[in-house]
C-alpha positions as CSV (number, residue, x, y, z in Angstrom):
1,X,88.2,112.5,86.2
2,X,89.5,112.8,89.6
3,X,87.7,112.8,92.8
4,X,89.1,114.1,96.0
5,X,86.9,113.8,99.3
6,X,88.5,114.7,102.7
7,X,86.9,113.5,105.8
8,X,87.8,114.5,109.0
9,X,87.2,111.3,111.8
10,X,88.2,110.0,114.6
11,X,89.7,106.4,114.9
12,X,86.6,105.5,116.8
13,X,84.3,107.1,114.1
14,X,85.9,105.7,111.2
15,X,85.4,102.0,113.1
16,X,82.2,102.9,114.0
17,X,81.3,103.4,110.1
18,X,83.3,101.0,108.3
19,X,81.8,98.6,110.6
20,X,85.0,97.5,112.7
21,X,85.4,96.0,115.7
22,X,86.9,98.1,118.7
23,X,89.5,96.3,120.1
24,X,91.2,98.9,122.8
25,X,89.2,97.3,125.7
26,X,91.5,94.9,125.0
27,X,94.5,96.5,124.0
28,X,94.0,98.4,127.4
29,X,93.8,94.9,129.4
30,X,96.5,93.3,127.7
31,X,98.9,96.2,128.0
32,X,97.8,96.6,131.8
33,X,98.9,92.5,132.4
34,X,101.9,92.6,130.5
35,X,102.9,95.5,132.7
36,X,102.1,94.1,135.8
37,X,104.1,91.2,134.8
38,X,107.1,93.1,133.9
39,X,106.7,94.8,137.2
40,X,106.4,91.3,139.2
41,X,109.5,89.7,137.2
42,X,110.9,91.3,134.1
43,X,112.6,87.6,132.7
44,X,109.4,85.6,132.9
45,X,107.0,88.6,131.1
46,X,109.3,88.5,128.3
47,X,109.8,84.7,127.9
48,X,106.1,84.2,127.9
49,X,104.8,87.6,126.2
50,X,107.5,88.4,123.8
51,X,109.6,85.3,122.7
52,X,106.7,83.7,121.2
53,X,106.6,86.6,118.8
54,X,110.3,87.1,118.1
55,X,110.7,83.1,117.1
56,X,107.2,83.9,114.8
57,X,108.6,86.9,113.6
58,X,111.7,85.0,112.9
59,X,110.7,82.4,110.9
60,X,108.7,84.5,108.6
61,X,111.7,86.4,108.5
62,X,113.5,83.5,107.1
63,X,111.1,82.6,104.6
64,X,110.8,85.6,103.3
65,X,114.9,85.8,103.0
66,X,114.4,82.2,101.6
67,X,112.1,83.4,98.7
68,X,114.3,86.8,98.0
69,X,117.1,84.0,97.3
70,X,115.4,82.4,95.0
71,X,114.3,85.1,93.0
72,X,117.9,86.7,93.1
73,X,118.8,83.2,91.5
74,X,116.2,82.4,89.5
75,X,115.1,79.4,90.8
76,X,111.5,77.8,90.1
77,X,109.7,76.7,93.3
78,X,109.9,73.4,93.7
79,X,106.8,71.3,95.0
């Protein structure tokens, strides 16, 4: 048996019933400072917003390349 329901919400409803938090107050305030920051000196916003993220993003990156490797060559994990 199938069951199809279709519910029309919006973001803010469907938060608002699942029980999530709203977090565009601060969205809005952390998009507002990076962009005063970019506006004040473009260099500095992205060494202190952006590079963080990219070196994070990077290193999960690798480990996830690391673990593709080993399944490619069947390797067991090794503790």
């Amino acid at each position: 048996m199938k069951v199809k329901i279709e519910l029309e919400l919006s973001p803010a409803e469907a938060r608002e019933i699942f029980g999530l938090p709203d977090f565009s107050q601060l969205h809005t305030s952390i998009t507002e400072e990076l962009a005063e920051k970019c506006a004040q000196d473009p260099q500095k916003a992205f060494e202190t917003f952006i590079k963080p993220s990219l070196e994070n993003g990077l290193t999960g990156f690798t480990a996830y390349q690391k673990m593709m490797e080993g399944f490619l060559k069947g390797q067991k994990k090794s503790d």
